[in-house]
C-alpha positions in Angstrom: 16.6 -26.6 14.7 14.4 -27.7 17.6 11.9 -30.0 16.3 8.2 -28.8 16.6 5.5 -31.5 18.5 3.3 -31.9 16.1 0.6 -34.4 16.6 0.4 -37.8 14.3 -3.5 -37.3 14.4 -2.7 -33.7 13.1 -0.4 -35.2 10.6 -3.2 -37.5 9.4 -5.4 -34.5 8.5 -2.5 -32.8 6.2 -1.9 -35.9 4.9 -2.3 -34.1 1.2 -0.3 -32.0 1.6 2.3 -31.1 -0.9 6.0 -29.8 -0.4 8.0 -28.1 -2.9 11.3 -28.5 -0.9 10.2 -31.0 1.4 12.6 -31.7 4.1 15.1 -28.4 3.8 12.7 -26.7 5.9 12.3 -29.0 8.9 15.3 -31.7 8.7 18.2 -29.7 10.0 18.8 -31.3 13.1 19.1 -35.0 13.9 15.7 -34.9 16.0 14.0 -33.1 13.2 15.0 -35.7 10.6 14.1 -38.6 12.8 10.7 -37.2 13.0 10.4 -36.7 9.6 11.5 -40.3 8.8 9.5 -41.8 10.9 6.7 -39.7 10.3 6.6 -40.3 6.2 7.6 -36.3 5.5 4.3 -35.6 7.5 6.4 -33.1 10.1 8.1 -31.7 7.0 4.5 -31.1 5.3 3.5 -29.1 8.6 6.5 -27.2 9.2 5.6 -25.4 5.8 1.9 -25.3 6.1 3.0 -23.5 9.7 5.0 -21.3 7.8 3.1 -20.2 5.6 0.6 -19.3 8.2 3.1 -17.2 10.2 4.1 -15.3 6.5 0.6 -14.5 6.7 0.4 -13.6 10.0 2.9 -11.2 9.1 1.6 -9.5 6.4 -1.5 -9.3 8.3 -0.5 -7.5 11.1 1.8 -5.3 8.7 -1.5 -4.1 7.3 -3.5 -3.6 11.0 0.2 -1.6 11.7 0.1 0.8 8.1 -3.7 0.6 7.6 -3.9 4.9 8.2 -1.2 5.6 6.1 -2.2 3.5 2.9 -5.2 5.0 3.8 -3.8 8.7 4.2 -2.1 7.9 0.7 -5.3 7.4 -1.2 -6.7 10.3 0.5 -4.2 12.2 -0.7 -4.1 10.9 -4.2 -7.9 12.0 -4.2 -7.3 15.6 -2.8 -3.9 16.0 -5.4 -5.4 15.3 -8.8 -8.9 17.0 -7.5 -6.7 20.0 -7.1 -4.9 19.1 -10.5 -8.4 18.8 -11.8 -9.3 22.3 -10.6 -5.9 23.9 -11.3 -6.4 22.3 -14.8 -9.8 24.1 -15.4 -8.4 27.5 -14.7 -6.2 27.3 -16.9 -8.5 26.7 -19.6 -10.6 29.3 -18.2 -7.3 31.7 -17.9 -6.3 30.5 -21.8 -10.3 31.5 -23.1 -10.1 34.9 -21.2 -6.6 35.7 -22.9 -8.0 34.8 -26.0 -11.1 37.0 -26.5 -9.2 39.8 -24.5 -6.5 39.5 -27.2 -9.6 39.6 -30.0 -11.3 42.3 -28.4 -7.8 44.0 -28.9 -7.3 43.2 -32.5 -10.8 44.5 -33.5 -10.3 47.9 -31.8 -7.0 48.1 -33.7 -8.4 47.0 -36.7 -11.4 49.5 -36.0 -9.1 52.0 -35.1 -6.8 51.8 -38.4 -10.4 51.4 -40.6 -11.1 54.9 -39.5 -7.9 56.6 -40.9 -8.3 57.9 -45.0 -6.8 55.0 -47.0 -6.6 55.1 -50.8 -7.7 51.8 -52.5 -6.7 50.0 -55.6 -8.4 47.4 -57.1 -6.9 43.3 -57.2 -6.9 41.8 -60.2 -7.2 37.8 -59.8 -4.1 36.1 -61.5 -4.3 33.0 -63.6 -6.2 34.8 -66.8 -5.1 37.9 -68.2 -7.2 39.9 -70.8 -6.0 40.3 -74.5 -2.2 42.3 -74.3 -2.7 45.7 -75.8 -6.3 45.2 -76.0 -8.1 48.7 -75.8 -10.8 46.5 -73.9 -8.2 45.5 -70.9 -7.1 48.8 -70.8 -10.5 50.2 -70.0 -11.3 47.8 -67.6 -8.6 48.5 -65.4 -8.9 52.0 -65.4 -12.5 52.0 -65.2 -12.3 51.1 -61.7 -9.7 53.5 -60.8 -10.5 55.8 -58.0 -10.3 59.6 -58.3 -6.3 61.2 -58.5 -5.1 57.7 -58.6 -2.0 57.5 -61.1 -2.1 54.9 -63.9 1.4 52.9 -62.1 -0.9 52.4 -58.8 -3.5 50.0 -60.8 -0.7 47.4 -61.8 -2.7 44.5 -60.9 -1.7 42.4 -57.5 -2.3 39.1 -56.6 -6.2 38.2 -54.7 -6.7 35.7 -51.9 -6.6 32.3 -52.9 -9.1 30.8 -54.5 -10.8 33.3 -56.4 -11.2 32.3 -59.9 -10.9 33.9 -63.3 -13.9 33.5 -66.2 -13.7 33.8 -69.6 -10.2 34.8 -71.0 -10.7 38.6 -68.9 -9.5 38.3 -65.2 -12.7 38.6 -62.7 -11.6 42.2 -60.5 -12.0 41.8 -56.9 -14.1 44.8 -56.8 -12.8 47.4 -53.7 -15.1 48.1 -51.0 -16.7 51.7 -50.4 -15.1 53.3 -47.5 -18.5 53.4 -45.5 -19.2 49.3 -46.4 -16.0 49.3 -44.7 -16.4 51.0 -41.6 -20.2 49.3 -41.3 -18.9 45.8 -41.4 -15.8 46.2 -38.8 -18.0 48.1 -36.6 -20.9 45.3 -36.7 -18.0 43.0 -36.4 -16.7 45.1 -33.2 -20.4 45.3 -31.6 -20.8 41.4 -32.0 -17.4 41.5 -30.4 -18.3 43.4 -27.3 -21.6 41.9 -27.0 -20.1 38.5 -26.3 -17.9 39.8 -22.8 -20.3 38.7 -20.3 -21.2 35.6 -22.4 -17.4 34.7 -21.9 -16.7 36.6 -18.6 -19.5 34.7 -16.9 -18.4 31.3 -17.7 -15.1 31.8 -17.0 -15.9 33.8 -13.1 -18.3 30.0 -12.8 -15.5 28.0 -13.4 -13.2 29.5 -11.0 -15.7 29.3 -8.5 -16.4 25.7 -9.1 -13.1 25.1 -8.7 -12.3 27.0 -5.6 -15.7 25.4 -4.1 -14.1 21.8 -4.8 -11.2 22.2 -3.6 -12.5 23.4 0.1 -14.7 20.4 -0.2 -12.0 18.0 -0.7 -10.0 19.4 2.3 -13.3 19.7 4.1 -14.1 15.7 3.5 -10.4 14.4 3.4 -10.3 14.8 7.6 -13.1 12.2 8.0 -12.4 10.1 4.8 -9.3 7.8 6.2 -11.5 6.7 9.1 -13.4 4.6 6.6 -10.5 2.2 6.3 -10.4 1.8 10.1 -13.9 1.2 10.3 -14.0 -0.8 7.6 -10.9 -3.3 7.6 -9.4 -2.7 11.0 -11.3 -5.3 12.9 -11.9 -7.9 10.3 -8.1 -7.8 10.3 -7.7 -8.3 14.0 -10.2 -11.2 13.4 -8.1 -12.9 11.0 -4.8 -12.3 12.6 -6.3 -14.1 16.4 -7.8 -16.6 14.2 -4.4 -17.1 12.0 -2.5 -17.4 15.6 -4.7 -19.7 16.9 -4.2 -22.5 13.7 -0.4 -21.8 14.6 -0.9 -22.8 18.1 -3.1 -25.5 17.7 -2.1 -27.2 14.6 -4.5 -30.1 15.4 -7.0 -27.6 13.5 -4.7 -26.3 10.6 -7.3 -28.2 8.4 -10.6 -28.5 9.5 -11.1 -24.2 9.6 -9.4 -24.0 6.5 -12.4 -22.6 4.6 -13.8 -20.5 7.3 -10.4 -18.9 6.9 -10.4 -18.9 3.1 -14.2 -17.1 3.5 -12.3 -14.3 5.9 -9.6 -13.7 3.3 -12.1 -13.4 0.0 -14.4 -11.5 2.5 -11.2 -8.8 3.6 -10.0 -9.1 0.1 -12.6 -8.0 -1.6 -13.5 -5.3 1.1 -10.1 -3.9 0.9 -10.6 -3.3 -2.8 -14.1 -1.5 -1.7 -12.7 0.3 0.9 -10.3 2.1 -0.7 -12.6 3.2 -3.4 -14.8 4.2 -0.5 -11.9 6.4 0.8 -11.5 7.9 -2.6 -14.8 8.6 -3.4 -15.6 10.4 0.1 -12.9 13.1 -0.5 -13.5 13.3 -4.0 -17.5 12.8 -4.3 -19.1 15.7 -3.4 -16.1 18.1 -4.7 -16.1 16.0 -8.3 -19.9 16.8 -8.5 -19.3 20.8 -8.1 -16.5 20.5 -10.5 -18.6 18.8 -13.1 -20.7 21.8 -13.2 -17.4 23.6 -14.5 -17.5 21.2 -17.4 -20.6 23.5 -19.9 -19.2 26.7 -18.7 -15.4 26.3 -19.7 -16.5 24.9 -23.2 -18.8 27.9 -23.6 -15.8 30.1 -22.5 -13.9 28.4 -25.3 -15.8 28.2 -28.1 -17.2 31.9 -27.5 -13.7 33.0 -27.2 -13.1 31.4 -30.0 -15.6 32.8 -32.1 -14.4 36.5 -31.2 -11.0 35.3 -32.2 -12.7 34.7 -35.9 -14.3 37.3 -35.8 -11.2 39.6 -35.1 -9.4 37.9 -37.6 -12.0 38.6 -40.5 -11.9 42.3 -39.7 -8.6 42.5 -40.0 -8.8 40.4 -43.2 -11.2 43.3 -44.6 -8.9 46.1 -43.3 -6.1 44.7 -45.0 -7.8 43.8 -48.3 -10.8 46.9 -48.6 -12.3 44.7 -51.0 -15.9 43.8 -51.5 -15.6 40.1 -51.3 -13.7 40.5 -47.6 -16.8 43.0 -46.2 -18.7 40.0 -47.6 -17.2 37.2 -45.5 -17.2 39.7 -42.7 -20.8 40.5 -43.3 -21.8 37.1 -43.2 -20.1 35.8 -39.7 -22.6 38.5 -38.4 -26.1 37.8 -39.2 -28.5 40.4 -39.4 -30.8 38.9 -37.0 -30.6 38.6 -33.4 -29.4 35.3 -32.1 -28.9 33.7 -28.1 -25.2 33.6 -27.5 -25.3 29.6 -28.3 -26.7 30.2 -31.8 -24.7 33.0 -33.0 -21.7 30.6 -31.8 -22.7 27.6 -33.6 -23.3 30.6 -36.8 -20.2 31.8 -36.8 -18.3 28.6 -36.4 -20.0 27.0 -39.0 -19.9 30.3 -41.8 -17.4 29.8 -44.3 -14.4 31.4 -43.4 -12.8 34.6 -45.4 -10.0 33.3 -46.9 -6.6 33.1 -45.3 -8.6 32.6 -42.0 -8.5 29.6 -40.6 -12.3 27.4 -40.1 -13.3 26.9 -36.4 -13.5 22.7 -35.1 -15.7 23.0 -31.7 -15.3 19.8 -31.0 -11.3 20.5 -30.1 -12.7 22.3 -27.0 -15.0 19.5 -26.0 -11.8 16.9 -26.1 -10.2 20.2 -23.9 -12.4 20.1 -21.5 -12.9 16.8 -21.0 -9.1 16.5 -20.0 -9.0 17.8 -16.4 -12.1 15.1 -15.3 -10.1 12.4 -17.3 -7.7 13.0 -14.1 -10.4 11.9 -11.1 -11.7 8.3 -13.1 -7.9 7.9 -13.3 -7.6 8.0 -9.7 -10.0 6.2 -8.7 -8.6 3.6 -10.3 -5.8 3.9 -9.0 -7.3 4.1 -5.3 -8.7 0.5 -6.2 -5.4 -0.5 -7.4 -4.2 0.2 -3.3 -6.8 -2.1 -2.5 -6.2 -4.9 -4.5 -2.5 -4.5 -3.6 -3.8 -4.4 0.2 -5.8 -7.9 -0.9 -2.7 -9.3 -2.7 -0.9 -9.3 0.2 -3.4 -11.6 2.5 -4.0 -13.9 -0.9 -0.6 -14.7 -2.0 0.5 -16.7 1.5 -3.0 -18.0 1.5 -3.2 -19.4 -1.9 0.5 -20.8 -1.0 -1.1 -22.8 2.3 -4.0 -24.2 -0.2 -1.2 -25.2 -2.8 0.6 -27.1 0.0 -3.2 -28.4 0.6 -2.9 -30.0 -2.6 -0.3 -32.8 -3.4 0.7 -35.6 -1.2 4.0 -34.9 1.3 7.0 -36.6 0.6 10.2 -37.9 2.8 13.7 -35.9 1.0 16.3 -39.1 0.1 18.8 -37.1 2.0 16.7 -37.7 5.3 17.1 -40.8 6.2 21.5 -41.2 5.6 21.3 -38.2 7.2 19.9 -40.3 10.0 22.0 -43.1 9.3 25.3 -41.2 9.6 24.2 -39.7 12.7 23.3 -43.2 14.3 26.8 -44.4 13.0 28.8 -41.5 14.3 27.3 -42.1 18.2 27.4 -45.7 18.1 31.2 -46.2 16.5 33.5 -47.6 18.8 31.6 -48.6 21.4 30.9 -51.8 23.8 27.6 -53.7 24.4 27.0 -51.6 27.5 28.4 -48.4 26.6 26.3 -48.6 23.5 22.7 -49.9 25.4 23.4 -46.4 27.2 23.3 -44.6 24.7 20.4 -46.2 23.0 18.8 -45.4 26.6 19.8 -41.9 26.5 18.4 -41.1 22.6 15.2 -42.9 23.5 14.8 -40.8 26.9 15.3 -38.1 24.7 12.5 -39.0 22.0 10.3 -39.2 25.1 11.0 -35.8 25.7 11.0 -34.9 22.4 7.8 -36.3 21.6 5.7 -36.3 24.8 3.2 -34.4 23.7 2.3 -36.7 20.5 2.2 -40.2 21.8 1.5 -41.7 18.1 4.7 -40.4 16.7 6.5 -41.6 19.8 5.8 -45.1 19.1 7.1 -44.6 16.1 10.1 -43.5 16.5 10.7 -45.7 19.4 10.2 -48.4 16.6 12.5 -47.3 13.9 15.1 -46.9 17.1 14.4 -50.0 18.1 14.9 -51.4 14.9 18.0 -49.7 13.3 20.7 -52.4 12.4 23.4 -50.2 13.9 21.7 -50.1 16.8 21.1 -53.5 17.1 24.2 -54.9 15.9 26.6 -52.6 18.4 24.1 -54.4 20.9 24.6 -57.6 20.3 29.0 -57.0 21.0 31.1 -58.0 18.8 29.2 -61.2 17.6 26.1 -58.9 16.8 28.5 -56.5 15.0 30.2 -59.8 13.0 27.1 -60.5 11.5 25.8 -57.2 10.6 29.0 -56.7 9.0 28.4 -60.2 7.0 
């Protein structure tokens, strides 16, 4: 490896600094590990601080070179789950119309079968049955038998659940009159039919929200990206030239180290910014017109939902003709006029009929709620690209501060390293042959190390004053003694 001229002055500034492999990166050539013998590990301690530098060089102009794109990607994160978002809300919208168009069905069947002659029977609750043989049960059933009906058709069937029996006679669920029928289903159908434009317009606002959105996304997602080159593109530049210029002149790798720790924090942070930035200016304007959607699709929900009740009661009452069914119909439709919001929160809240199930609006409001859910998780993710963007400038910079931070140390293997090279030139030879080539390894130091006179010296001096050196010098008397 060809050794790099690094200044002794320099060295003095970095004199802290730490090495986690100290000499594996810098002593792989004979040159190398002379320097970093004679220079205390201080070469070594440079060599990495360099290095680190150039990683974040690197990674620095890898983000000038893909800025657009990770700034494409969060525009295009914003624009897909905006558009999931808005596809999300018609679907809600397309679920709420399906459902009061499939009520609205069901009460004109139901309305539609009410008007065909039915003969009724009367229920008879189970659980308590009057006295057996009693002339007194007998009565009572067929006191409530309808004209023509035959004695077999008033065996007594089973009522919904949770009628109860008094006394030891079973309580009759009363039939309904054939009118009381056909008023409360065709109440029941009215309040029905009253509520399609309370559903319809909701539903035709949502849509539109949606649409609108969407074309302002695409609208703002052209100019959006240019934020990030605005933002981050020249900062970057900066830090890069002023990166390169610590690698060229490492006589200042310490002294600028916190104006180029302020840069880093500085682009860091901004990087996390910007990216929200990008988000927000594709998904801003459109997320505001979509959270106008967010009223109207509930409304569309619960109102749809509330027809669905509604529907299911009259068919309840077609089903049973009984008094006690007209009466739970009866009283999901109050007589008084109500706005659209009250009569919903009346019916959701009346008792249900039994058998039909009771109405939770809050299930529409968690609903609802679920397509928005979609842009906050996005822009977190946007900041997420940002702080990955700022990851990548503060890991190598935190690694050049933790170099910063313990004292540089010489690897044991340096210096036999040195040795055995000294050895291996110097074996064999004469007085003169081996002055030469002490001559020709300190002409090379000199060019070596020309441009840092301090270190020079001192490897001139541990030349100098190597005992192989010296004792091939001094022939074979010099060589007696050393051996001695």
């Amino acid at each position: 490896m060809k050794f790099r001229h690094y200044s002794i002055a320099t060295m003095a500034l970095v004199s802290v600094f730490p090495l986690a492999t100290p000499l594996q990166a810098c002593c792989d050539d004979f040159w190398s590990c002379v320097g970093a013998v004679a220079s205390g590990g201080l070469t070594c301690a440079l060599e990495s601080l360099i290095n680190s530098i150039n990683s974040l060089i690197q990674n620095v102009g890898r983000l000038v070179s893909t800025l657009g794109q990770q700034a494409a990607d969060v525009v295009n994160l914003a624009k897909a789950e905006l558009n999931g978002a808005a596809g999300d809300l018609r679907n809600l919208a397309g679920q709420a119309e399906g459902d009061f168009n499939a009520a609205v069905q069901l009460a004109q069947s139901v309305v539609n079968e009410g008007s065909r002659p039915q003969v009724m029977a009367p229920h008879v609750v189970t659980g308590a049955m009057a006295p057996v043989g009693g002339a007194g049960a007998r009565a009572g059933v067929a006191g409530v038998q309808p004209p023509g009906v035959r004695p077999a058709a008033a065996t007594p069937k089973p009522v919904a659940a949770g009628t109860a029996a008094t006394g030891s006679m079973a309580r009759i669920d009363l039939p309904a009159e054939p009118q009381e029928v056909q008023d409360a289903l065709r109440r029941a159908k009215e309040a029905i039919d009253a509520l399609r434009p309370d559903v319809t317009q909701p539903i035709n606002q949502v849509r539109q929200f949606a649409t609108q959105a969407e074309q302002q996304a695409a609208s703002a997602a052209s100019s959006a990206a240019n934020i990030a080159q605005t933002a981050l593109l020249a900062p970057l530049q900066t830090l890069g030239n002023m990166l390169t210029d610590l690698v060229n002149h490492p006589e200042r790798i310490f002294d600028p180290s916190r104006i180029v720790d302020d840069a880093i924090t500085q682009i860091t942070t901004q990087a996390i910014t910007t990216m929200t930035q990008v988000h927000d200016a594709v998904m801003s304007q459109a997320k505001a017109t979509l959270d106008q959607a967010q009223r109207p699709i509930q409304d569309a929900l619960d109102r749809a939902a509330v027809a669905k009740k509604i529907a299911d009661a009259m068919q309840k009452v077609q089903r049973a003709k009984t008094k006690s069914s007209c009466d739970a119909l009866n009283a999901l439709i109050p007589r008084q006029r109500l706005d659209v919001r009250a009569f919903t929160l009346h019916v959701a809240g009346a008792a249900p009929a039994p058998g039909i199930m009771a109405l939770n609006l809050n299930q529409h409001k968690t609903m609802a709620m679920a397509p928005f859910n979609r842009t906050a998780a996005s822009r977190l993710t946007a900041k997420t690209v940002g702080t990955q963007m700022g990851a990548k400038l503060k890991g190598p910079w935190q690694e050049f501060k933790r170099i910063q931070a313990t004292a540089p140390k010489v690897d044991p293997a340096a210096k036999p390293r040195v040795d055995a090279e000294i050895s291996r030139r110097f074996a064999g030879k004469s007085g003169a042959e081996a002055e030469a080539e002490r001559r020709a390894l300190l002409n090379e130091a000199r060019t070596r190390f020309a441009k840092d006179p301090a270190l020079l010296r001192k490897v001139e001096a541990m030349l100098d004053g190597d005992p192989v050196i010296k004792g091939h010098l001094g022939g074979p008397r010099g060589l007696a003694a050393r051996e001695q």
